[in-house]
C-alpha positions in Angstrom: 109.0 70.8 68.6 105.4 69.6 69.9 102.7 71.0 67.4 100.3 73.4 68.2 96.9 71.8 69.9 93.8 73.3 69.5 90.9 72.8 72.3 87.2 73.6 71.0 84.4 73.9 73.2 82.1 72.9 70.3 80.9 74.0 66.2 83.5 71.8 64.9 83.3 72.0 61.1 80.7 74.9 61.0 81.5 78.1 59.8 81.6 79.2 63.1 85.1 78.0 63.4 86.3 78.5 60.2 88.4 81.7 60.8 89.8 79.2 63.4 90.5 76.2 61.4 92.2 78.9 58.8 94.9 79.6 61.6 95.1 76.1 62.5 95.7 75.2 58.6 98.5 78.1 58.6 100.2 76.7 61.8 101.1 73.6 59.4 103.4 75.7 57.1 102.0 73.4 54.3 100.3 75.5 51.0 98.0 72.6 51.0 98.1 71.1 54.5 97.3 67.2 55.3 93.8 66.9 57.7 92.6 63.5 59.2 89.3 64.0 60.3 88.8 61.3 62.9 85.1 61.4 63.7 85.5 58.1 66.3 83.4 59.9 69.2 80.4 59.8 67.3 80.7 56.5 66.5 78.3 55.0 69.0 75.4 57.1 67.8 75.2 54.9 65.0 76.9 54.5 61.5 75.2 57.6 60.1 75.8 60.0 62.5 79.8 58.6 62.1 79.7 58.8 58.5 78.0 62.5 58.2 80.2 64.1 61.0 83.3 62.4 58.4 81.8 64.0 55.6 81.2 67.2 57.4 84.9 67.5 58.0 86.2 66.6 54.9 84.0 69.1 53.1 84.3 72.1 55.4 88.5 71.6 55.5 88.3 71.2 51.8 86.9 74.3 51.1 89.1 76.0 53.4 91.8 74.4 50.9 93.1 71.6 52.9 93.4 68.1 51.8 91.5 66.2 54.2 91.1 62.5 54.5 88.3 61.2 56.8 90.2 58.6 59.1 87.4 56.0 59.8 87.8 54.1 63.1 84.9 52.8 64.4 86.2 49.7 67.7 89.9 48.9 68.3 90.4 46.3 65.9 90.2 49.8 62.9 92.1 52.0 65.9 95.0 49.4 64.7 94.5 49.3 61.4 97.5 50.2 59.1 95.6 52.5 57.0 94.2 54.6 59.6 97.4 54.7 61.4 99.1 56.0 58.3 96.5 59.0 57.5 97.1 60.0 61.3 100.8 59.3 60.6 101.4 61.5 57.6 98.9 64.2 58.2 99.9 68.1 59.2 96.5 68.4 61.5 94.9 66.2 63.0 91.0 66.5 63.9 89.5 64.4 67.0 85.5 65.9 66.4 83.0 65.7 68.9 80.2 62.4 70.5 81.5 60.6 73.3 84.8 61.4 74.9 85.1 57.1 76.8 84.5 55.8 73.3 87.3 57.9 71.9 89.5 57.5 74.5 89.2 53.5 74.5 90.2 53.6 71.2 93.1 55.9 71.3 94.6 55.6 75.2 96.6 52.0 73.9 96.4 51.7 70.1 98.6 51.9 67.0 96.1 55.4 66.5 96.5 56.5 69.6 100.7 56.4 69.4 100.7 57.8 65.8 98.7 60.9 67.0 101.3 61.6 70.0 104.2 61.2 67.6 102.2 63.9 65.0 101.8 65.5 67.9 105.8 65.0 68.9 106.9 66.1 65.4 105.2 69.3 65.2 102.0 68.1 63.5 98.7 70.4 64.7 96.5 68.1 66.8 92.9 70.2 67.1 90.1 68.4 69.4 86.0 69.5 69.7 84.2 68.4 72.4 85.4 65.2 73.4 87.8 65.7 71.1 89.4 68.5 73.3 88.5 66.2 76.8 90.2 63.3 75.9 93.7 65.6 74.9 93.9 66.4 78.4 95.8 64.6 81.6 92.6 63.7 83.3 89.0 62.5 82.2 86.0 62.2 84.1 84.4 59.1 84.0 80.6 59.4 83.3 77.6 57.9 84.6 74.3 57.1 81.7 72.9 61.1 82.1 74.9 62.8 79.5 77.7 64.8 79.7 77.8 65.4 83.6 75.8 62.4 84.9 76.9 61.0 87.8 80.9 61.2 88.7 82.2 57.4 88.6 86.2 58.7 89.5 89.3 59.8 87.0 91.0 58.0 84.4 94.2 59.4 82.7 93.3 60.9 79.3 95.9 61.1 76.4 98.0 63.8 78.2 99.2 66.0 75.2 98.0 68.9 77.5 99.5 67.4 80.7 97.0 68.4 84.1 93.9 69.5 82.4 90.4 68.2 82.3 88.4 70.3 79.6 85.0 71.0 80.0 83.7 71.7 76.5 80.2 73.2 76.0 80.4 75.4 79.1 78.4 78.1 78.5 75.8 75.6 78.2 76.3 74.3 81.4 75.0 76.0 84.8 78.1 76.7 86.5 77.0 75.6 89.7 77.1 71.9 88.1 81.1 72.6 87.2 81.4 73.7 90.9 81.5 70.0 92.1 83.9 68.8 89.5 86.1 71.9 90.4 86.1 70.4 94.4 86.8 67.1 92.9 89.0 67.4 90.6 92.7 65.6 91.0 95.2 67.7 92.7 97.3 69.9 90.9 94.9 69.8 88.1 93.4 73.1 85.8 89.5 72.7 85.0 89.5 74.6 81.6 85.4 75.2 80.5 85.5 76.4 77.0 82.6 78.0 75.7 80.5 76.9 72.5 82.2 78.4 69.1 85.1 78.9 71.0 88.7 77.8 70.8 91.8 77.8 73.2 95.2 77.4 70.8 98.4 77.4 71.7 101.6 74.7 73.2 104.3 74.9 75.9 102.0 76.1 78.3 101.5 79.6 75.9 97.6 79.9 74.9 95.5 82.2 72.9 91.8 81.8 73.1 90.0 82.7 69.7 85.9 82.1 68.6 83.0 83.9 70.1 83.1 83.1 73.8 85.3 83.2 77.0 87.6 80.2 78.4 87.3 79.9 82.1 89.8 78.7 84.1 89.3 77.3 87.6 93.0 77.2 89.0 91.5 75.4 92.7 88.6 77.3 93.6 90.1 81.0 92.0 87.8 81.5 89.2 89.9 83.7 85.6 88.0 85.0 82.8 89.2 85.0 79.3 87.9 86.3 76.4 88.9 86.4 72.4 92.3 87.8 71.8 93.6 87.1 75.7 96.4 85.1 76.3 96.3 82.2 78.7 99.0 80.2 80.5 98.4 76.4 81.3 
């Protein structure tokens, strides 16, 4: 059975999320659950913002009582390296944190990585993604011009697809919603735009969902607009 997938609008390794990562860590079944942290997003705002987010992880997950291991892939040549391939490999949950969602898919869309985190996934492993963690799980990425998050729209490319017809919009309550209401017009047919607030999480697999953190989930299904808050189940 596919594991449980966890989509986080942001606060990755904070305590923010902890009560979170807790029921994340439980979903495993394991008294002392495998984590790769792979921080790879973050990777092109330099070596030391790579390495602290890594160290971040591997501290907050091992004081929830996890054994984390920081999975460090930095360009494609480390996305196919056995090592990393083996952490993602043998790990219960799997952490994709948050920085730039093109890098991270370019490293995962074709690589050894990238087909060791869908068979985790395939086995039953919890895959959990913050940010552009959670954009690139999704079956559709936007493609971003060189003004942050929603600069200008350059088309679609397919993203990993372990939640098949989404594109995720972390950060949302951040966001004016009239700049989501373009991407909601343009978004490919068929496709769910899921915003997901900051310190907020949206859990779940086999299209059952339960959103959990501080905020609300909104889900655009075409131009119908649904609330969800804490506790509320959600159906993708």
């Amino acid at each position: 059975m596919n594991g449980v997938i966890a989509l986080v609008g942001s606060g990755e390794f904070t305590p923010a999320m902890a009560g979170v990562d807790r029921a994340l860590l439980a979903a495993t079944g394991r008294d002392r659950p495998r984590v790769a942290i792979v921080p790879t997003a973050s990777w092109p705002d330099g070596e030391t913002v790579f390495k602290r987010w890594a160290a971040q992880g591997e501290a907050h997950f091992a004081a929830l009582g996890a054994a984390p291991v920081p999975v460090l892939i930095r360009d494609r040549a480390s996305a196919d390296d056995p090592l990393a391939v083996a952490a993602i490999s043998d790990a219960d949950l799997v952490y994709l944190s948050g920085g730039k969602p093109g890098h991270l898919l370019g490293m995962l869309r074709d690589s050894t990585a990238g087909a060791a985190l869908r068979k985790a996934h395939a086995r039953g492993a919890v895959i959990a993604g913050c940010s552009a963690g959670a954009m690139v799980l999704g079956g559709h990425q936007l493609r971003v011009g060189g003004r942050g998050f929603l600069g200008l729209p350059v088309g679609w490319q397919d993203g990993l697809g372990l939640v098949p017809g989404l594109v995720v919009v972390p950060h949302y309550d951040a966001i004016p919603e009239t700049l989501v209401a373009p991407l909601v017009l343009a978004a490919p047919e068929g496709a769910l735009v899921v915003g997901i607030d900051e310190d907020t999480a949206v859990v779940g697999r086999d299209g059952a969902w339960r959103v959990q953190g501080r905020g609300r989930v909104t889900v655009w299904r075409g131009l119908r607009r649904e609330r969800h808050r804490a506790g509320a189940a959600v159906s993708f």
